[in-house]
N, C-alpha and C positions, 0 to 999 in steps of 0.2 A: 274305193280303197284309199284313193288317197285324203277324205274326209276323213276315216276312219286313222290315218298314220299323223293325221296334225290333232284331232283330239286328244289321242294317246299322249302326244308329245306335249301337248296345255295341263294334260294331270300329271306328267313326270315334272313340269315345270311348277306348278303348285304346292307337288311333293315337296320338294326346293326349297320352296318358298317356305312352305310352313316349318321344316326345320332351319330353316336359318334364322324363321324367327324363334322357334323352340329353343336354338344353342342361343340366342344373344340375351334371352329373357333368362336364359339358366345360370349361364356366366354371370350376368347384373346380380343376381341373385346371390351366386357363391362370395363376389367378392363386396357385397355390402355386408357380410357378416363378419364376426368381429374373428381377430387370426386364427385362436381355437377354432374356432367353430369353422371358418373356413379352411384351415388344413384338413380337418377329417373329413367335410364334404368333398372336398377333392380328390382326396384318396380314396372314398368307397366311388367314387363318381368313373374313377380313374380303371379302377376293377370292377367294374359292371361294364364299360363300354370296353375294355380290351382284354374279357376275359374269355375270347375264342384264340389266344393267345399260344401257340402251342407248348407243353412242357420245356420240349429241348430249349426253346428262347428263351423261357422264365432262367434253367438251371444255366444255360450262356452268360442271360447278364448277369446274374449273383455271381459266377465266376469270375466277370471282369470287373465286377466292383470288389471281389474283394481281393485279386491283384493289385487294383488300384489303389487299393489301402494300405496292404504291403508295401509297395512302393513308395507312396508318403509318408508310412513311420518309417523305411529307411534311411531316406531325406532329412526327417525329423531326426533321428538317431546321429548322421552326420553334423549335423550340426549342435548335434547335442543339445537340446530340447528336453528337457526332462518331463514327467509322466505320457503322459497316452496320448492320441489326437482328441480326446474330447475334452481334457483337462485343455490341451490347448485354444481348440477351437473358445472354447469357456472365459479365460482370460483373454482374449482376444475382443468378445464381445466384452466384456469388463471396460477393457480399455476403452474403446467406441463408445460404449456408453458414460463413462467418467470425463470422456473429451467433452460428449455434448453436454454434462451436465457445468460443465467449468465454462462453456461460453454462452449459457443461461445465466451465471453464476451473479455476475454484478446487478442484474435486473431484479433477480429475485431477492439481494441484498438490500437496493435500495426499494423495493415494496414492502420489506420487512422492518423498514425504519419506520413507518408509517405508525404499527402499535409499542414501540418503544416508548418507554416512560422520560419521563425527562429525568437527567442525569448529570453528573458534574466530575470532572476529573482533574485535579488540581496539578498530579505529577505528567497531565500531558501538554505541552508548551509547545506552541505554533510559530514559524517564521510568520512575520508582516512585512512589509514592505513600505518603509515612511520616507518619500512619497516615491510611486511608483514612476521610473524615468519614462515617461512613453517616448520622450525626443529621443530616446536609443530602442525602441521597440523592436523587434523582429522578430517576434513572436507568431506561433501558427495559429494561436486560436483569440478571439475579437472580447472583451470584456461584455456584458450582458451589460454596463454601466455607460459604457462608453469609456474614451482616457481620462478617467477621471481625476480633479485634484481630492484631498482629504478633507473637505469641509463635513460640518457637522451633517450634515443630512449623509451624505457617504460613509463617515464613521458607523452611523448608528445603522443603518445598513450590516454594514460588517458588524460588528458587534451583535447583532441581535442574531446572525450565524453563527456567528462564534458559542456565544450561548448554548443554540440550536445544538449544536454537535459536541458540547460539554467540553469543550478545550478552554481552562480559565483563565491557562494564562500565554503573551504572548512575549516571544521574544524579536526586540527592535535590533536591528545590526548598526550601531552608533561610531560614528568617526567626529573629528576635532569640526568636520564640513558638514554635518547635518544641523539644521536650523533650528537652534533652540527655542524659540517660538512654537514651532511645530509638533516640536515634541510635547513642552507641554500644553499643548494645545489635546494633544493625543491622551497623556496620565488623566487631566482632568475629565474629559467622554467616557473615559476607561472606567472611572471610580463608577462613572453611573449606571453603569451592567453589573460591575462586580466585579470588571477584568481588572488582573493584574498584567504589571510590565515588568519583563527580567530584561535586561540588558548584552547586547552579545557584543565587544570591542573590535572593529573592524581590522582586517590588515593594512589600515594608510600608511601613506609615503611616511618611510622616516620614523616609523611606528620603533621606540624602545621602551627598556626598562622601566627608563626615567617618565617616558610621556606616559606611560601606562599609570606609573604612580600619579601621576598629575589627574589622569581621569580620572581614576578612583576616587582622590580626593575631590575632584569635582561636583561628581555623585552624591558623594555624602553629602555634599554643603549645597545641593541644588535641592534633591529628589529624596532623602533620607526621611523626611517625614511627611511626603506623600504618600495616602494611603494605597496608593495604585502599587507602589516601589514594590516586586515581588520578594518574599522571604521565608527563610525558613528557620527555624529555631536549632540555635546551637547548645546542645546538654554541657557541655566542659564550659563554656563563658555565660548561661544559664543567659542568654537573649536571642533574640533575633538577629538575622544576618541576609542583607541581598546576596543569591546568587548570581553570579556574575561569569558571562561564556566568552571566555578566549578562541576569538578565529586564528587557525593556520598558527600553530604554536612553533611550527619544525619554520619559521620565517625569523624565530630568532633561536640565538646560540642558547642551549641548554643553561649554562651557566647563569647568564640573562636572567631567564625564568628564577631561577635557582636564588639568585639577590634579590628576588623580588616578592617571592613567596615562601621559599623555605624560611622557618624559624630564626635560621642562624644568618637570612641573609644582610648584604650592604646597608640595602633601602627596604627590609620587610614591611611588608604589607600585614604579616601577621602580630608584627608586637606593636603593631600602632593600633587606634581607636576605630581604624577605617579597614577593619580587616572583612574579609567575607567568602562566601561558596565558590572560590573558582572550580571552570569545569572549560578542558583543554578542549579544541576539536583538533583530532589526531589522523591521517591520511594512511604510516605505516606502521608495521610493527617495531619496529624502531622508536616511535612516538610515547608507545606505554612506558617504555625503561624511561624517559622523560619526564612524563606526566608524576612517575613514584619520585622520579630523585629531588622532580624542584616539587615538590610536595604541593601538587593540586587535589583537590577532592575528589575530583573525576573526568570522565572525558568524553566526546560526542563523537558521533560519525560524519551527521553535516551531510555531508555527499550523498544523493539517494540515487545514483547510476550504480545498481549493482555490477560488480566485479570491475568499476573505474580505479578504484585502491583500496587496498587492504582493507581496512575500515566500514567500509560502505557494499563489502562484500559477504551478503547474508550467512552461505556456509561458513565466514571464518568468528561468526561474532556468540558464538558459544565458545568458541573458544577466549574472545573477549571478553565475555563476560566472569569464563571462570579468571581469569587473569586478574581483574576489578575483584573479585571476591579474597582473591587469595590476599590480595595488597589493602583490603578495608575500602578500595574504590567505588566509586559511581559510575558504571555504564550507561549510556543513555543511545541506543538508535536510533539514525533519524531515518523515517519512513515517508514515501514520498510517491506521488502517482501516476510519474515519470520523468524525463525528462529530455529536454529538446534544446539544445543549444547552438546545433546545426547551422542554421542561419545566420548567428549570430560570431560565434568563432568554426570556422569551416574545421578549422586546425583538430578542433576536439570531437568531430563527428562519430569518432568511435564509439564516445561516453552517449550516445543519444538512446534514449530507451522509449521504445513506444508503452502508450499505455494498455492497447489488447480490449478496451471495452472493459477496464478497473481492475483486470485478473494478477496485473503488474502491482496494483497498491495493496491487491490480498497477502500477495506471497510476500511482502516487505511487512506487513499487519504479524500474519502466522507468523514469520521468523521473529517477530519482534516481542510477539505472546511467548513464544515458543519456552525462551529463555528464561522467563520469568523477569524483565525487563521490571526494575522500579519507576525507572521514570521514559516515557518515551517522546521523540520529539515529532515534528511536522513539517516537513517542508515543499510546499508550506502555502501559506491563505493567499497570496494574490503577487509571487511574482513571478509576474511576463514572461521577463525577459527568459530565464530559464525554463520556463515550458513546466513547474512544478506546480501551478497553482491549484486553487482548488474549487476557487470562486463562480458564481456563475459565468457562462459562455456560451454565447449566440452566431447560428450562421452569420457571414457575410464573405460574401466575393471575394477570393482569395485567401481564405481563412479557414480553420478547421472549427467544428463544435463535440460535444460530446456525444453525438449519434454511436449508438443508437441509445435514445434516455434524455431526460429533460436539462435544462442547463444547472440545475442543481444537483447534479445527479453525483459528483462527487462530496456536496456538502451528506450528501443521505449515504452516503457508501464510509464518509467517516464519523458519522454520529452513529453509524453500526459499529465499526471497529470499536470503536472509543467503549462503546457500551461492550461489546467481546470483551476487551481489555479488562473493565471494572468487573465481570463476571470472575474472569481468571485467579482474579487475586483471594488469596487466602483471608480467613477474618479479619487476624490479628493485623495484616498489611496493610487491609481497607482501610480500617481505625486510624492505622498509625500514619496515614498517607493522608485522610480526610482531614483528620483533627491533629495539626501538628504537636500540638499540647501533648498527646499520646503517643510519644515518642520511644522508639529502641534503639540500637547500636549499629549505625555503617556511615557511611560518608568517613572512612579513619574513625572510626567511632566517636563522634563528635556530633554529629547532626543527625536530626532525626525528619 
């Protein structure tokens, strides 16, 4: 008898057995199928094994589910939620999936640089950095070069990016203390890619009217018939003319400006031989009524901390731009792929923007497309110190890189934009932006 009660109990145990291997081999099965196909086997799977199920249960739970429904569109309804739960549930996954595809977003941008044609975009102008201070570095991320100085082998380095990503021309930030050696040391490298040089007048000590005119005239009698010298063709005095970018304009008195560049001023710049493109960088809205009264061509944003000022705040620069249209002005953007000053001044740590893995340099791109932007800026190709650069970057101890993506992986995310950018534009604007010779009417209708 009790042979007979342990046999019993070795086949009830093998029963067991075999279906626990039956369910493990059924499960592997359902969910190696692709989700179609595995929701409907689970569903009929579902009702074949609990279909001794009795009535009264089945019509119970369809009762309490669809309580439960009521219940959530009344939830829905308090909060005012407009259409159905399934329009919502809907949007819902929308969103979820529009997240994950924005932080795929830069990876797939710089793999799609890969079959761009090469291209060239003359109205887009990059900050540089001549020479970059590393004795004040504090910077989060380590150069791929090392602290480099600008010798020729380091220029042509950068230059041959520059190219790469179709930005022609660069703009140097020049004070009375930059080494003029250096500099042109830089115009002459520059002529042998094709780059051009615009000039951006810094905010130094002591900086007035009168020294501005002094540089100016500098310019002309140094750099005026270097072929590097950036320019554009002026229709009313039927030549060419450097433009030329004023930093931080609101650091002097309206008036100032105003003798210096309007027509009628003390010491104009425009009824003399040495006149040219000025283009203000403005912080508030205050700035524009500035830029119209002492009669500049146009004005910059500079700052790429959105919402740090006026200016450099993406939603308000439709609104700048129709402002430049209405007054004949030049708006120009500057876009940039973040910025980190943190370390460097504690004080300004609010301005600090991370960059998100590039998603921060798209929405400054798109705004900057948005608009129909003629000319737009960069800031910019290699400085440090601000945390804006764009150059390669390599781990090292204590330092950030651009994980996840290669150390060029900002040069390949703006040789995408740049080529977006050139798409954007209308025929007649390509023309007229390529071949300045095929010129129409804005800058004050003077420049083309």
């Amino acid at each position: 008898m009790n042979l007979e009660k342990c046999v019993l109990r070795v086949k009830v145990l093998r029963l067991f057995m075999i279906l626990g291997a039956f369910s493990t081999v059924a499960v592997f099965l359902i969910y190696s199928l692709p989700n179609g196909e595995k929701e409907s086997m689970t569903n009929n799977f579902n009702r074949g094994l609990f279909s001794a199920w009795s009535k009264s249960s089945n019509v119970q739970t369809r009762a309490n589910q669809k309580t439960a429904i009521n219940q959530s569109l009344k939830v829905y309804g308090k909060n005012h939620v407009k259409g159905n739960s399934e329009d919502v549930l809907r949007n819902k996954i929308k969103r979820l999936t529009s997240n994950r595809l924005q932080n795929d977003d830069s990876m797939i941008l710089v793999n799609a640089t890969k079959k761009l044609p090469k291209h060239s975009a003359p109205n887009v102008h990059i900050f540089y950095s001549l020479p970059v201070e590393w004795s004040h570095m504090t910077t989060s991320f380590w150069p791929q070069l090392g602290t480099y100085i600008p010798d020729n082998l380091t220029l042509r380095h950068h230059f041959e990016n520059i190219q790469l990503i179709g930005a022609n021309v660069l703009i140097i930030t020049w004070s009375p203390f930059t080494q003029e050696q250096l500099l042109w040391h830089l115009f002459d490298e520059a002529h042998n890619f094709g780059i051009q040089i615009a000039i951006e007048i810094d905010n130094y000590p002591n900086r007035t009217a009168s020294t501005i005119f002094n540089d100016i005239h500098y310019f002309y009698k140094e750099f005026w018939e270097h072929r590097s010298l950036y320019k554009v063709f002026v229709t009313s005095k039927n030549m060419y003319m450097p433009m030329i970018y004023m930093k931080n304009i609101d650091c002097l008195p309206p008036n100032d400006w105003k003798s210096l560049i309007s027509p009628s001023g003390v010491i104009s710049l425009r009824s003399s031989s040495h006149d040219a493109v000025f283009v203000g960088h403005i912080s508030t809205r205050k700035d524009v009524s500035v830029i119209k009264v002492a009669n500049f061509n146009g004005f910059y944003s500079r700052m790429v901390s959105n919402g740090a000022t006026y200016a450099s705040t993406w939603k308000y620069w439709s609104e700048l731009k129709k402002s430049a249209d209405k007054f004949k002005l030049l708006f120009i953007p500057t876009v940039g792929p973040g910025y980190d000053e943190y370390s460097k001044q504690p004080k300004l740590a609010s301005t600090r923007r991370h960059r998100t893995n590039g998603q921060y340099y798209g929405v400054a791109w798109r705004a900057a497309i948005a608009i129909g932007a003629e000319f737009i800026n960069i800031a910019s190709y290699n400085d440090w110190l601000s945390g804006t650069q764009i150059e390669e970057a390599i781990p090292r101890s204590g330092f950030k890189d651009y994980s996840p993506g290669t150390p060029t992986k900002y040069i390949d995310l703006t040789r995408y934009w740049i080529n977006e950018y050139i798409k954007s534009w209308p025929t007649d604007a390509m023309k007229r932006l390529v071949n300045v010779k095929l010129c129409s009417s804005y800058f004050n209708n003077t420049v083309c």
